[in-house]
C-alpha positions as CSV (number, residue, x, y, z in Angstrom):
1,X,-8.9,-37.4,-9.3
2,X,-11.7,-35.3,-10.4
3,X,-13.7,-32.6,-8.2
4,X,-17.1,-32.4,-7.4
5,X,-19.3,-29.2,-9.0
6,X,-21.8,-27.9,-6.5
7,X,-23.6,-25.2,-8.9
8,X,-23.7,-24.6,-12.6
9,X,-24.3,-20.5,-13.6
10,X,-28.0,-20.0,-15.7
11,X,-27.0,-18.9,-19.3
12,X,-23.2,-20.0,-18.9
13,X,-21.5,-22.4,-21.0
14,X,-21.7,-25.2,-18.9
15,X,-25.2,-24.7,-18.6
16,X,-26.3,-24.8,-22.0
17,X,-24.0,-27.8,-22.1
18,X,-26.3,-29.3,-19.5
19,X,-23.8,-29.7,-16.8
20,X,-25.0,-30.7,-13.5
21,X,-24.5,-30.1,-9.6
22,X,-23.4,-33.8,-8.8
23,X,-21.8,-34.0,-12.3
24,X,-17.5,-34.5,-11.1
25,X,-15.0,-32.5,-13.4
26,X,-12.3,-35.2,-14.5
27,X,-10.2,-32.8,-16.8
28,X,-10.3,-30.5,-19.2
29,X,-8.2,-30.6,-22.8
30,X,-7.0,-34.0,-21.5
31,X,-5.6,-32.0,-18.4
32,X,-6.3,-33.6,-15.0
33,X,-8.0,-30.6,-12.6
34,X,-7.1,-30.9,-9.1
35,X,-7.7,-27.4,-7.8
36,X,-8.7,-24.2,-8.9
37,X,-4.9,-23.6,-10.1
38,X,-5.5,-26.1,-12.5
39,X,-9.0,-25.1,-13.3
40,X,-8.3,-21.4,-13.9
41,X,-5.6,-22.5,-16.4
42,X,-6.6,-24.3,-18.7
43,X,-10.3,-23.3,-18.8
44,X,-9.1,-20.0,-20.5
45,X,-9.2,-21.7,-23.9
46,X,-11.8,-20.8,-26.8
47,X,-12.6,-24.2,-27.8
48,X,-12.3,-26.8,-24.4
49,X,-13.1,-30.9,-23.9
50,X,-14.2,-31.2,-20.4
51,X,-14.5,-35.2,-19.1
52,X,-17.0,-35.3,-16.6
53,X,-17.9,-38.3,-14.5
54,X,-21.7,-38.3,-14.0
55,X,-24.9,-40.9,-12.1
56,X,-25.3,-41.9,-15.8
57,X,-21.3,-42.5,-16.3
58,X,-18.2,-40.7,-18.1
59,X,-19.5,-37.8,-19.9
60,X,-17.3,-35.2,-22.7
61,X,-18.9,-32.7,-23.5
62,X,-17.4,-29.8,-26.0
63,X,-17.9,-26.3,-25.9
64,X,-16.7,-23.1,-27.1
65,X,-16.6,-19.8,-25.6
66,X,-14.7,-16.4,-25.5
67,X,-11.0,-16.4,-24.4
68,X,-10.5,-16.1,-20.9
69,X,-14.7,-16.2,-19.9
70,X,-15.8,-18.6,-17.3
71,X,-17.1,-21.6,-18.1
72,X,-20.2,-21.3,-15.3
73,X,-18.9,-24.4,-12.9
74,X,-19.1,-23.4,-8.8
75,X,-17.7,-25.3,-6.4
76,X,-17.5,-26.4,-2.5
77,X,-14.9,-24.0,-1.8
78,X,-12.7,-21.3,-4.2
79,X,-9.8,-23.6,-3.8
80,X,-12.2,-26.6,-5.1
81,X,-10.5,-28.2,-2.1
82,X,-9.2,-28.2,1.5
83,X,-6.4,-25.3,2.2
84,X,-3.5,-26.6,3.0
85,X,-2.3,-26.0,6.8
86,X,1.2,-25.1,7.8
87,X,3.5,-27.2,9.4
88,X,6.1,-25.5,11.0
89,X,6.6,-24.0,14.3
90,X,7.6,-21.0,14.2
91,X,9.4,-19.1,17.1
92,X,8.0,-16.0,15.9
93,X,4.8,-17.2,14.5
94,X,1.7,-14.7,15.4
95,X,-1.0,-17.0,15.5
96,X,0.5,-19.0,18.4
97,X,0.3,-15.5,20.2
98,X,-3.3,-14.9,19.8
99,X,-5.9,-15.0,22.9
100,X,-8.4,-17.6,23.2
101,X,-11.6,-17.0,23.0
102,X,-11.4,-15.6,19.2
103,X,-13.2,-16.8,16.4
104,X,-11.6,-20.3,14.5
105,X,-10.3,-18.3,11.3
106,X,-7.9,-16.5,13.1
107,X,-6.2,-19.3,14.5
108,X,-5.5,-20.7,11.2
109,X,-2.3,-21.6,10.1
110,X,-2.2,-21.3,6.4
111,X,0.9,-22.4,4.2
112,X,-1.0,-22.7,0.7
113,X,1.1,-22.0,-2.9
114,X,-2.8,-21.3,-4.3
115,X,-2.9,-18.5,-2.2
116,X,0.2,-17.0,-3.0
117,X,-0.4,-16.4,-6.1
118,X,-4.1,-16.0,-6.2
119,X,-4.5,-13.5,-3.2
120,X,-0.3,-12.9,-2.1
121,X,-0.3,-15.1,1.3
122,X,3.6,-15.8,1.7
123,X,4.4,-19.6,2.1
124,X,7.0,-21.2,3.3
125,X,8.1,-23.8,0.9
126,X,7.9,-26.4,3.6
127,X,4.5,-27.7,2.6
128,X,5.2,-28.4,-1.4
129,X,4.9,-31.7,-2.9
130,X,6.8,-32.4,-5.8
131,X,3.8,-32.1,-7.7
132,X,2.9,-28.6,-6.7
133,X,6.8,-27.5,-7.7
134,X,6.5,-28.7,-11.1
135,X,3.1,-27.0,-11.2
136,X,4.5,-23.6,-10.7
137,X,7.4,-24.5,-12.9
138,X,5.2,-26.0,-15.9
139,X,2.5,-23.6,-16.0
140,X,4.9,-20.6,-14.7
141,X,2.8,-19.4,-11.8
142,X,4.7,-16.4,-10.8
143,X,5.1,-14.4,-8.7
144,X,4.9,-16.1,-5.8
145,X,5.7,-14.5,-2.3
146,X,7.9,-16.6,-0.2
147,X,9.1,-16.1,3.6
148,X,12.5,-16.6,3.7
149,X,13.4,-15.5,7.1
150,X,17.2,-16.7,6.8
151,X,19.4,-18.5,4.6
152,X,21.3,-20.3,6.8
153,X,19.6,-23.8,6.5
154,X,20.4,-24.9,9.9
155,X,19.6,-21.4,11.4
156,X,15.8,-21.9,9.7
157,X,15.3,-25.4,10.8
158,X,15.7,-23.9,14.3
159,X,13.5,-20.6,13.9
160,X,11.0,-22.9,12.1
161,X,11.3,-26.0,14.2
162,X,11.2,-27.7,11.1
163,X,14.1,-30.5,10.1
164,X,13.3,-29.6,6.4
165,X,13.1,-26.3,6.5
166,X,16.8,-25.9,5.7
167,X,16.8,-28.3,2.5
168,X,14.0,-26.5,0.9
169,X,15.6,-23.7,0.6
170,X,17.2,-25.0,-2.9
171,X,13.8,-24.3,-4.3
172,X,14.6,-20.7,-4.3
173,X,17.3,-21.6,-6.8
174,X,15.3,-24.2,-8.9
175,X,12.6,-21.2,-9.3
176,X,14.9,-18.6,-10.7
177,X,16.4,-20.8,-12.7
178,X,12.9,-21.7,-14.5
179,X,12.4,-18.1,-14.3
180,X,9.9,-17.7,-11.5
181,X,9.9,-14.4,-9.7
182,X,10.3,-14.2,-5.7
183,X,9.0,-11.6,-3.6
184,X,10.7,-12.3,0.0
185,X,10.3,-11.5,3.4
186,X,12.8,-11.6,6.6
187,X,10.8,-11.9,9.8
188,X,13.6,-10.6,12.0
189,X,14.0,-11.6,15.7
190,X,17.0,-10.1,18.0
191,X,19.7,-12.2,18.6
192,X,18.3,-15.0,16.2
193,X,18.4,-13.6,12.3
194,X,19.9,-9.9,12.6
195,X,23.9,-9.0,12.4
196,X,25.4,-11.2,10.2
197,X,22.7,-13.7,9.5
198,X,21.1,-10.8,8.4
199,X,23.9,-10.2,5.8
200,X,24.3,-13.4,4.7
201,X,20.4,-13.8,3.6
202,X,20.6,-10.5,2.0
203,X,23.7,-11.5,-0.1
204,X,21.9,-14.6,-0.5
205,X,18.6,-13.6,-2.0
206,X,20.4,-10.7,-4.1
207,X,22.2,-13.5,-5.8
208,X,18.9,-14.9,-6.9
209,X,18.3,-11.9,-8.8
210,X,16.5,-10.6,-10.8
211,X,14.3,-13.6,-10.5
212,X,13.9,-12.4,-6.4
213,X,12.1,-8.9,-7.0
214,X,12.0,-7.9,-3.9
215,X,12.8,-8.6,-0.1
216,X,11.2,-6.8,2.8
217,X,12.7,-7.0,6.3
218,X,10.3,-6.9,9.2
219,X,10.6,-6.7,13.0
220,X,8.9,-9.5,15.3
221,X,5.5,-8.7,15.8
222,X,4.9,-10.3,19.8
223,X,2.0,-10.1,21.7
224,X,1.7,-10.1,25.6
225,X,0.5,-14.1,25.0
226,X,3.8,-15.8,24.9
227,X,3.4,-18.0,27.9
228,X,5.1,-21.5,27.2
229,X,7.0,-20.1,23.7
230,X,10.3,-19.5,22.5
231,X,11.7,-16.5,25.0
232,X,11.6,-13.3,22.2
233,X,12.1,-9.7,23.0
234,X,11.4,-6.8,21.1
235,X,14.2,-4.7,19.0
236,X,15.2,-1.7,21.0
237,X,15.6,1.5,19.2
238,X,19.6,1.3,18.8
239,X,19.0,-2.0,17.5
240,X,16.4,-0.8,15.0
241,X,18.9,1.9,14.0
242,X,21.6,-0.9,13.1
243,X,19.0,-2.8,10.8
244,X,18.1,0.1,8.9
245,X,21.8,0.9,8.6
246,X,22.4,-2.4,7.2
247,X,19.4,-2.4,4.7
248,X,19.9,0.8,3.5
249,X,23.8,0.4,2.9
250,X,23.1,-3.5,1.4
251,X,20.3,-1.9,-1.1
252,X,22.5,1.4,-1.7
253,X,25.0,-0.6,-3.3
254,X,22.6,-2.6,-5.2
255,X,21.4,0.4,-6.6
256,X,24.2,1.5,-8.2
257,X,25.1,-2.0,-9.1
258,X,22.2,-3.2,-10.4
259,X,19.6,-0.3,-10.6
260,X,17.4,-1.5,-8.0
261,X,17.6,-1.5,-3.7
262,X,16.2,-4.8,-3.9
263,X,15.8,-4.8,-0.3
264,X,13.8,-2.6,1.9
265,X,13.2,-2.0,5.7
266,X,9.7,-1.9,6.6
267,X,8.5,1.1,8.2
268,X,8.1,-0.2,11.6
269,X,11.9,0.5,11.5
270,X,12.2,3.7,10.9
271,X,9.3,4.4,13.6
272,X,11.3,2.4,16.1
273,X,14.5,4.1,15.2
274,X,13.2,7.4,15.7
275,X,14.5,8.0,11.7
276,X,12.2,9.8,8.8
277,X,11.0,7.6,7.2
278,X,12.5,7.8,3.2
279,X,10.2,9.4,0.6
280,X,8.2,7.6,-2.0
281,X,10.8,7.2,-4.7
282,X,13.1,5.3,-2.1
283,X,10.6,2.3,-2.5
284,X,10.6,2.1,-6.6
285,X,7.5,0.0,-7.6
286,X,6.2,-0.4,-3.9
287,X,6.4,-4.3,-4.0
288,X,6.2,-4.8,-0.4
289,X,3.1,-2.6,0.6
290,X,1.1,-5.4,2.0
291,X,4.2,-6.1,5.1
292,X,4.5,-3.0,5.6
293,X,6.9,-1.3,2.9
294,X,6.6,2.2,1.9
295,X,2.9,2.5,3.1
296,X,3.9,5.4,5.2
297,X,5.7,7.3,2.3
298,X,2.8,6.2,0.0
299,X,0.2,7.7,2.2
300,X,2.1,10.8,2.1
301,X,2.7,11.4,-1.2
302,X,-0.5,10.7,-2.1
303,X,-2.2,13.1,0.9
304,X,0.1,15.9,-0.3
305,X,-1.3,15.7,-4.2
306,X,-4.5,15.6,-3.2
307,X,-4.0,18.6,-1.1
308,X,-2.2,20.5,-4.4
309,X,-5.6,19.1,-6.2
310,X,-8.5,20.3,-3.9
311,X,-9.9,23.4,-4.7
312,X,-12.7,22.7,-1.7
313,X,-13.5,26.2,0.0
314,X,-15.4,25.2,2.3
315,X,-16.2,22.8,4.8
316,X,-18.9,21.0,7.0
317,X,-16.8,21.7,10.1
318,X,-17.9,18.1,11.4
319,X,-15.9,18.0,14.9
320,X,-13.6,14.6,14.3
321,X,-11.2,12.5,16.0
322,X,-9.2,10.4,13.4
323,X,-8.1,7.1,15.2
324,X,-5.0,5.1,14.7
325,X,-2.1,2.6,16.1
326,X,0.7,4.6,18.0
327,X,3.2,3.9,14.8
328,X,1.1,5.7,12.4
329,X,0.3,8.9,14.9
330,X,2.6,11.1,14.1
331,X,2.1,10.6,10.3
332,X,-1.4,10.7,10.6
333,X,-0.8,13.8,12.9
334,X,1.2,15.8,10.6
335,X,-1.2,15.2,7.9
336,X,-4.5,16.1,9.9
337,X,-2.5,19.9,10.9
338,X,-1.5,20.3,7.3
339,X,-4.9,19.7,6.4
340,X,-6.3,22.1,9.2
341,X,-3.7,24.6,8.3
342,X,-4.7,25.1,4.8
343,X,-8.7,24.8,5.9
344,X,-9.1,25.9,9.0
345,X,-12.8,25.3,9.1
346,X,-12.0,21.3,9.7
347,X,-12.1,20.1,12.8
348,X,-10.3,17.1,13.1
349,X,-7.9,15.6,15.9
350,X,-6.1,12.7,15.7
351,X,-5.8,9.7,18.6
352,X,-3.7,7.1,19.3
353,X,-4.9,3.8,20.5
354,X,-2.9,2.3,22.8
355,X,-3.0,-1.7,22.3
356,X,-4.1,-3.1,25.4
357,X,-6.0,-6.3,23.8
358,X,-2.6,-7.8,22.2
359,X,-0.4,-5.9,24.3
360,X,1.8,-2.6,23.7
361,X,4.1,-3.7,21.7
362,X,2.3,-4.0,19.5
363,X,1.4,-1.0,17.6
364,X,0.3,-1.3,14.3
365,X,-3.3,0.6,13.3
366,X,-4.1,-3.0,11.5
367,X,-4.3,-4.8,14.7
368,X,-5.7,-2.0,17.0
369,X,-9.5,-4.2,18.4
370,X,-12.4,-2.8,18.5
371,X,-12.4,-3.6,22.7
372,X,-9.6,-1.2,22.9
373,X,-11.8,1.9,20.6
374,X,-14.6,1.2,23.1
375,X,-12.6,2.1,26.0
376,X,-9.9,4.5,25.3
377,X,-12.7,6.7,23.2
378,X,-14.9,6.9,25.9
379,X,-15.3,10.1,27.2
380,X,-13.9,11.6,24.2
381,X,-16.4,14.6,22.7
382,X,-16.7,14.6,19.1
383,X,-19.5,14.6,16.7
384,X,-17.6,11.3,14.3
385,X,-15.0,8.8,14.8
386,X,-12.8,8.2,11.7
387,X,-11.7,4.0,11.6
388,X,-8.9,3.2,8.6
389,X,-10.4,0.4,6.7
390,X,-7.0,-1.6,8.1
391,X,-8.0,-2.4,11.0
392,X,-11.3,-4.3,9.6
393,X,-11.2,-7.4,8.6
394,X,-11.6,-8.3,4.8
395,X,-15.0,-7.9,5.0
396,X,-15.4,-4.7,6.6
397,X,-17.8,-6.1,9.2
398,X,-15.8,-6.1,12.1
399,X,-12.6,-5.7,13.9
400,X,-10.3,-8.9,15.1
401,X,-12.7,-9.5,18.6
402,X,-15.3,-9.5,16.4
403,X,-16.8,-5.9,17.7
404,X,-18.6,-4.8,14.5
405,X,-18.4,-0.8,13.5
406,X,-22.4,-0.7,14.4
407,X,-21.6,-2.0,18.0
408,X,-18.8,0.9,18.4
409,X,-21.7,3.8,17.2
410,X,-23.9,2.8,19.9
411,X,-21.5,2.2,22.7
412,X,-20.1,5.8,21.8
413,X,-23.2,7.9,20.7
414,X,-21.4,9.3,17.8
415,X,-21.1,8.6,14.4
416,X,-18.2,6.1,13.4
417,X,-17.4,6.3,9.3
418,X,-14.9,3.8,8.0
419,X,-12.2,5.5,5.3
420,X,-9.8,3.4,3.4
421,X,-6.4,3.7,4.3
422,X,-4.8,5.9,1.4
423,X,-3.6,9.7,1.3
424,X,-6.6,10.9,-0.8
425,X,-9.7,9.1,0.3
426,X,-8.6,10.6,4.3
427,X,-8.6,14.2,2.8
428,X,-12.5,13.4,1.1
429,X,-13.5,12.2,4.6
430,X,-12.1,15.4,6.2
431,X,-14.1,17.5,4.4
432,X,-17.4,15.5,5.0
């Protein structure tokens, strides 16, 4: 198999080489390159033998370069080839809940080992070839983030609606034992996964340790576009309660067992539960920030040292409204007033935005649409409109309906200023 080279960088190796667009990369050191996995390790070498298949015939060409410097190839796509699509059916899955109308990305179902480890997407280990296993044993590409959900293997063949989800769970095993570390995540779903199911996978994936690093536990996110799906409800708040009872007593006695919780409730929990949510050092080395894990007490810590650090006397006085999802409010809340207290000059309010494009329950800031700023900040008098950078997609251009931050000025007639979502930069932007 080789794979088709679409640019070649001026002044790079490859260039000086004289290696074509066209030209097809066979392997390199005798090492057959399927993707960019494959690519990215072994082109980290000094001295490299790259087979090439060209119009004129096979081609090897020799080169040598720093350690660990590019080589200069481009290609098609960053995964020098299709991603690969998911192929369960989730009960719980969110992208079966989305609205139509929305551009084709979001309705992507992606299930990709490449991505786990490049960029930390979660997979499911349903959609592994043999091939790709040994990969990630042979050239030990680790960590790789894994949703687990449950480890009862009938259980998961029902929540996935996959007969093999069940059976691949023994890869969990197969890579701790070549010493691959795991960071996990439990989707939870009343009356499905919680209780004792909930105990069992926790006793499960502690077993697996140290070579599982981490497990975060997360509610069911469900929109209001469940027409035709698995019937799901929300957790109530006595429920929530009992989940971060259970977590909290499973990863107490890990602590003192093993020096680590292990296991952690996200903060959506503790918001549902109407519980404070644990300080920073509750969440050790933070390994679950991206579901969720600690970004509250994070956020925190980090708004409170920069408040101990500023030695700002003065401000611009710019009149503000901070928005946000209903979860973070009263964080984002207590922070603003802290923040007014010690400088009263600021002006600064904080709103929560109700989710009406997706539905109320959900109510996360990350999914909060521009549709839904448009409306419920209309009529609103202030002079600036602070976004968190969450609710944007990678890019920063625009929300999830596609409403771009420029769109959102004009249809409000006020300045709207993106901030990134951490403790110190919302301070900066207080002050501006």
């Amino acid at each position: 198999m080789a794979v088709t080279i679409t640019g070649v960088v001026s002044g790079s190796p490859a260039a000086k080489k004289r290696i074509h667009a066209g030209d097809r990369l066979v392997s390199v050191n005798g090492k057959p390159i399927v993707d960019v996995l494959d690519y990215r390790f072994y082109e980290v070498e000094e001295r490299l033998t790259l087979e090439l298949e060209t119009p004129k015939g096979l081609r090897t060409v020799k080169l040598h370069k720093p350690e660990y410097a590019d080589i200069g190839l481009e290609f098609e796509t960053y995964l020098m080839d299709k991603q690969h699509t998911c192929r369960n059916q989730c009960v719980f899955c969110f992208i079966d809940q989305m609205p139509p109308g929305m551009r084709d990305s979001l309705y992507f179902k992606d299930d990709d080992s490449r991505l786990s480890f490049l960029f930390g997407n979660y997979i499911t280990l349903t959609n592994l070839s043999e091939h790709e296993i040994e990969r990630i044993i042979d050239l030990h590409i680790t960590p790789i983030n894994i949703s687990v959900h449950t480890t009862n293997p009938e259980l998961r063949c029902r929540m996935m609606n996959n007969r093999f989800a069940g059976e691949t769970l023994g890869l969990l095993k197969r890579f701790a034992d070549a010493g691959i570390h795991m960071d996990c995540q439990l989707v939870l779903c009343p009356g499905w996964n919680d209780g004792e199911e909930l105990q069992r996978s926790m006793r499960d994936l502690a077993a697996l340790a140290p070579a599982v690093e981490s497990v975060a536990v997360v509610p069911v996110g469900l929109t209001k576009y469940r027409d035709g799906l698995t019937p799901l409800r929300p957790f109530t708040a006595e429920e929530a309660r009992v989940v971060v009872d259970a977590v909290e007593s499973f990863g107490d006695e890990q602590l003192k067992t093993v020096g680590t919780r292990l296991i952690y409730p996200a903060d959506e929990w503790y918001i549902k539960a109407g519980r404070p949510i644990p300080n920073e050092a509750f969440y050790e080395e933070m390994a679950q920030l991206e579901n969720g894990v600690g970004m509250s007490a994070l956020m925190r810590a980090q708004f409170t040292e920069a408040m101990e650090q500023c030695e700002a006397t003065s401000v611009a006085g710019t009149d503000t409204v901070l928005v946000t999802g209903i979860a973070a409010e009263p964080l984002m809340r207590e922070m603003v007033e802290l923040a007014v207290q010690k400088y009263p000059a600021i002006r600064a309010r904080v709103l929560a935005i109700r989710n009406d494009f997706f539905g109320d329950t959900i109510t996360v800031a990350g999914l909060v649409t521009g549709s839904d700023l448009k409306t419920q900040l209309s009529g609103v008098v202030c002079e600036r409109v602070l976004v968190p950078d969450v609710m944007l997609r990678h890019e920063q251009d625009r929300f999830l309906d596609d409403v771009t931050p420029e769109e959102l000025e004009q249809t409000l007639g006020v300045r709207v200023q993106v901030v990134s979502a951490d403790g110190a930069s919302l301070l900066e932007a207080l002050f501006e």
